[in-house]
Backbone bond lengths (Angstrom), bond angles and torsions (degrees), N, CA, C in turn:
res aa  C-N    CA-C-N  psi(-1)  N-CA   C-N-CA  omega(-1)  CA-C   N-CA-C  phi
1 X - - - 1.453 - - 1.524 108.25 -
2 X 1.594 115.37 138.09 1.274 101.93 -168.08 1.424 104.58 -111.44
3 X 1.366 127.20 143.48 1.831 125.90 -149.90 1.771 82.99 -143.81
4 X 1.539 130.77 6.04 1.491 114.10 168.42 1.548 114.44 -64.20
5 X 1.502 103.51 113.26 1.564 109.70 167.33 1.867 93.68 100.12
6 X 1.354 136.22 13.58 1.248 144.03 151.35 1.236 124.61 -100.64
7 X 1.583 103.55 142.00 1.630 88.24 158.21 1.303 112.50 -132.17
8 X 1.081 126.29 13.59 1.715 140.39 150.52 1.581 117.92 -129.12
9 X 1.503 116.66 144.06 0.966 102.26 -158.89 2.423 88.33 -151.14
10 X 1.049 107.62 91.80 1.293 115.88 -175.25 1.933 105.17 -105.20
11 X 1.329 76.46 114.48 1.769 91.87 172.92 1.615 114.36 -132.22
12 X 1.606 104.39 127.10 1.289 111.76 -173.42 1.643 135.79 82.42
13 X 1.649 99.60 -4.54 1.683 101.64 -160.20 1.680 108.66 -45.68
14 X 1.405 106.24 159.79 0.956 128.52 175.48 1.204 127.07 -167.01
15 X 1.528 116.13 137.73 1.598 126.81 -155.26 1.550 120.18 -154.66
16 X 1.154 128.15 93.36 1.027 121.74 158.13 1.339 142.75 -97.63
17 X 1.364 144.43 135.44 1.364 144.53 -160.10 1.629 106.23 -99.95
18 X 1.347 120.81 -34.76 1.361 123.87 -176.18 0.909 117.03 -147.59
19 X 1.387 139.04 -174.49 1.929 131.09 159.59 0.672 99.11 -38.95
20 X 1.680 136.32 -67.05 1.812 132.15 -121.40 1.778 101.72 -120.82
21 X 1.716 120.27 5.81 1.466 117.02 -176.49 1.318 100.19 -125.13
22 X 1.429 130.57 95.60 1.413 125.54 143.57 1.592 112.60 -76.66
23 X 1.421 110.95 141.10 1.420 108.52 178.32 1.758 110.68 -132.55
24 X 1.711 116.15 -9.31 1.245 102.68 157.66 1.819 97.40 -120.83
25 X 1.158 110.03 127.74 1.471 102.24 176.25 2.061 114.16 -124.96
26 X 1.764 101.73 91.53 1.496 86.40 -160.81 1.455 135.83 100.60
27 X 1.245 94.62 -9.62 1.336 101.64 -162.15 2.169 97.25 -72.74
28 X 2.046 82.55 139.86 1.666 81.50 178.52 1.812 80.26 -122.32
29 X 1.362 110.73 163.98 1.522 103.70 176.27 1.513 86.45 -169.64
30 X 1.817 131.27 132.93 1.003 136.83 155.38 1.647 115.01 -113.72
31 X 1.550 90.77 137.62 1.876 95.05 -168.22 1.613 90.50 -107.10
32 X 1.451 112.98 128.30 1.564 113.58 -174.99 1.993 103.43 -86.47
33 X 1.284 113.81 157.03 1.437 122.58 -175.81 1.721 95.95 -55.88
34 X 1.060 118.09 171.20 1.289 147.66 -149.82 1.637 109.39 -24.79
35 X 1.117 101.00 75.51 1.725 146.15 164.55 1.145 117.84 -79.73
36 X 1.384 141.62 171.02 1.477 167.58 121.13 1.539 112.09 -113.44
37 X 1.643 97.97 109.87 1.624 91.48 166.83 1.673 94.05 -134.13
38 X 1.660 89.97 165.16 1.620 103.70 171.83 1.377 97.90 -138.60
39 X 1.529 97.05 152.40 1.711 117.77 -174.67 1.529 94.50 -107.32
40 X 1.086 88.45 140.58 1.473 112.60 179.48 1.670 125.18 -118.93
41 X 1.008 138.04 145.13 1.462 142.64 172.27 1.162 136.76 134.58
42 X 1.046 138.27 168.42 1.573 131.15 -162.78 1.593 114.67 -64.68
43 X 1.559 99.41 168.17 1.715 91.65 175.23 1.262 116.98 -59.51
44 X 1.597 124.84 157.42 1.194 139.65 169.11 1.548 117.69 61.83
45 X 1.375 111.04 -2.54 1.090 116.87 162.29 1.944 148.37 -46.26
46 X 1.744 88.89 -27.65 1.853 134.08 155.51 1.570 116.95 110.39
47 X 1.298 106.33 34.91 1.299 113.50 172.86 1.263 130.48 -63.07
48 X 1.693 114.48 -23.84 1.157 144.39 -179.23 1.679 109.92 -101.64
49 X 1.214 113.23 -28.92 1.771 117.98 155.44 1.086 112.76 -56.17
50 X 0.906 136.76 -67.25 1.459 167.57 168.79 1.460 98.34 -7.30
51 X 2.112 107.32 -82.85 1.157 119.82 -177.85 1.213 108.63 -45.25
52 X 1.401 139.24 -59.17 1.111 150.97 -152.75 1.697 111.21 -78.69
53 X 1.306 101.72 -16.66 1.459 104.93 169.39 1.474 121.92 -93.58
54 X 1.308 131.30 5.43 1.456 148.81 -123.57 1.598 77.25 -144.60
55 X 1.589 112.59 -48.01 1.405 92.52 -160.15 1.226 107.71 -124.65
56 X 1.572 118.21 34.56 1.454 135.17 177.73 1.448 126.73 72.35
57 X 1.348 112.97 17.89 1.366 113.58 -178.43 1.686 112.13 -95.51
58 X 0.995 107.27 -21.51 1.687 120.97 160.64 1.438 125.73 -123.67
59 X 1.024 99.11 137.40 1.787 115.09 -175.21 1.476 117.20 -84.05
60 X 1.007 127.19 139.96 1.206 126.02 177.10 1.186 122.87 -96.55
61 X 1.697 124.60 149.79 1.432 100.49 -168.27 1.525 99.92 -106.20
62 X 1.481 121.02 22.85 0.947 125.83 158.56 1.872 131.01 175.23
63 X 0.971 130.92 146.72 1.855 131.71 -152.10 1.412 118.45 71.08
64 X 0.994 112.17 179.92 1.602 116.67 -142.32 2.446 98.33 -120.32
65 X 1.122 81.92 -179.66 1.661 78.64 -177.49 1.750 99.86 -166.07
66 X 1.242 122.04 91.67 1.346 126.22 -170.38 1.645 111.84 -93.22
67 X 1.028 133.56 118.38 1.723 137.76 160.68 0.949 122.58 -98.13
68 X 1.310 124.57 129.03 1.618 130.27 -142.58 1.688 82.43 -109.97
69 X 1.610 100.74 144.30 1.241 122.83 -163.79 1.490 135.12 33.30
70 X 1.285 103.61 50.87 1.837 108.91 -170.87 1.612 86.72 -174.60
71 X 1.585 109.94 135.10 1.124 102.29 144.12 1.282 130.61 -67.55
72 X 1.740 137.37 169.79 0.758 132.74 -162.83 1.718 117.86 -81.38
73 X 1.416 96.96 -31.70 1.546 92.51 168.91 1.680 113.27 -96.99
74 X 1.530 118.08 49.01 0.889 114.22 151.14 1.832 106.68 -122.79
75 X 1.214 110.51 18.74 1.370 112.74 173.81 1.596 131.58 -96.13
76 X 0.812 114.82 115.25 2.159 100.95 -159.18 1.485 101.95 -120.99
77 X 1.232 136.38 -177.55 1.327 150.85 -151.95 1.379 100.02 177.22
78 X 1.384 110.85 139.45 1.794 128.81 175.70 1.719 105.70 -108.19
79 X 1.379 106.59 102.24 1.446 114.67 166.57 1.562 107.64 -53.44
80 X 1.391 114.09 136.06 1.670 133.16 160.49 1.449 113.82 -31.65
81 X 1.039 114.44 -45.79 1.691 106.53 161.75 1.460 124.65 -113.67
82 X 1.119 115.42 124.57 1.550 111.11 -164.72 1.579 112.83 -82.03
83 X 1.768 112.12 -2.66 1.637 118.30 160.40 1.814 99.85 70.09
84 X 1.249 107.68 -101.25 1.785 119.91 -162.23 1.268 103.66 -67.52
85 X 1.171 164.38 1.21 1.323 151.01 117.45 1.324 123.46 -168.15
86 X 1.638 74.08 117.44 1.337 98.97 -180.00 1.411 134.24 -74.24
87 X 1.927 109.72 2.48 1.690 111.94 169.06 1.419 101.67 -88.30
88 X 1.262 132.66 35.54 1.513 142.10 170.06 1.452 101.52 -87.21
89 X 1.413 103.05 128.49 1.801 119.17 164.87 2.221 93.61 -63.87
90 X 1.163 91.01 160.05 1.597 97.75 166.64 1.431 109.96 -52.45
91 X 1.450 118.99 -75.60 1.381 123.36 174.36 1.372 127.08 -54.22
92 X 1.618 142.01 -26.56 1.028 135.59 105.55 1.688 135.43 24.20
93 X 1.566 90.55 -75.23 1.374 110.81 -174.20 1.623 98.31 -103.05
94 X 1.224 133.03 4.57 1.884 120.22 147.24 1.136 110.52 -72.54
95 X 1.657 104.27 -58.19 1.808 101.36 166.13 1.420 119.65 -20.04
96 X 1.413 103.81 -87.31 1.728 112.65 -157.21 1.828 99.73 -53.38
97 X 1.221 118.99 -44.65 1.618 126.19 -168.91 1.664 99.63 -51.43
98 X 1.401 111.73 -61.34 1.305 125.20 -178.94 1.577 125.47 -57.53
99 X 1.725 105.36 -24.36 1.189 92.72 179.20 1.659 94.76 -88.95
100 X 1.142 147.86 -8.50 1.531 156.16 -163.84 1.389 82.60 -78.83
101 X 1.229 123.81 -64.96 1.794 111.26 -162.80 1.471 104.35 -105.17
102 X 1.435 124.39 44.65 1.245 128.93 113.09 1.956 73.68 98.91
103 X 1.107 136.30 25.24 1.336 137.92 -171.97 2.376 106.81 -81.82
């Protein structure tokens, strides 16, 4: 698989939550090196699967998700609300998150 000039590289994802909710179906998506992108779309749609599959917190029930120079569970993401405490500085709260998933 070729990842020159990537630094994510999602082929095939796939995810289902129940019988009747697929929310990644197929999905191939390459994020090029020093980028800014944002996902866009309605709720439950798997934008939030997605992230969480990218950075090992969800499994896929099928295709692959490669990050160029990092293993994958050394890759993390800060959800929009940080929920469990919120008198946390940002960096603070990478700390504590990161040391939880073993980062």
């Amino acid at each position: 698989m070729e990842m020159e000039g990537s630094a994510v590289m999602v082929r095939g994802a796939y995810k289902r939550y129940s019988h009747s909710t697929v929310v990644l179906r197929g999905l191939d998506l390459t994020v090029a090196d020093a980028t800014i992108y944002g996902l866009l779309g309605p709720s439950g749609c798997g934008k939030t699967t997605l992230l969480r599959s990218i950075v090992g917190m969800v499994r896929l029930d099928a295709g692959d998700i490669y990050v160029k120079a990092h293993q994958r569970h050394k890759v993390g993401y800060m959800p929009q609300e940080l929920g469990l405490y919120d008198y946390m500085s940002i960096m603070e709260a990478f700390h504590f998150y990161g040391k939880l998933y073993g980062m």
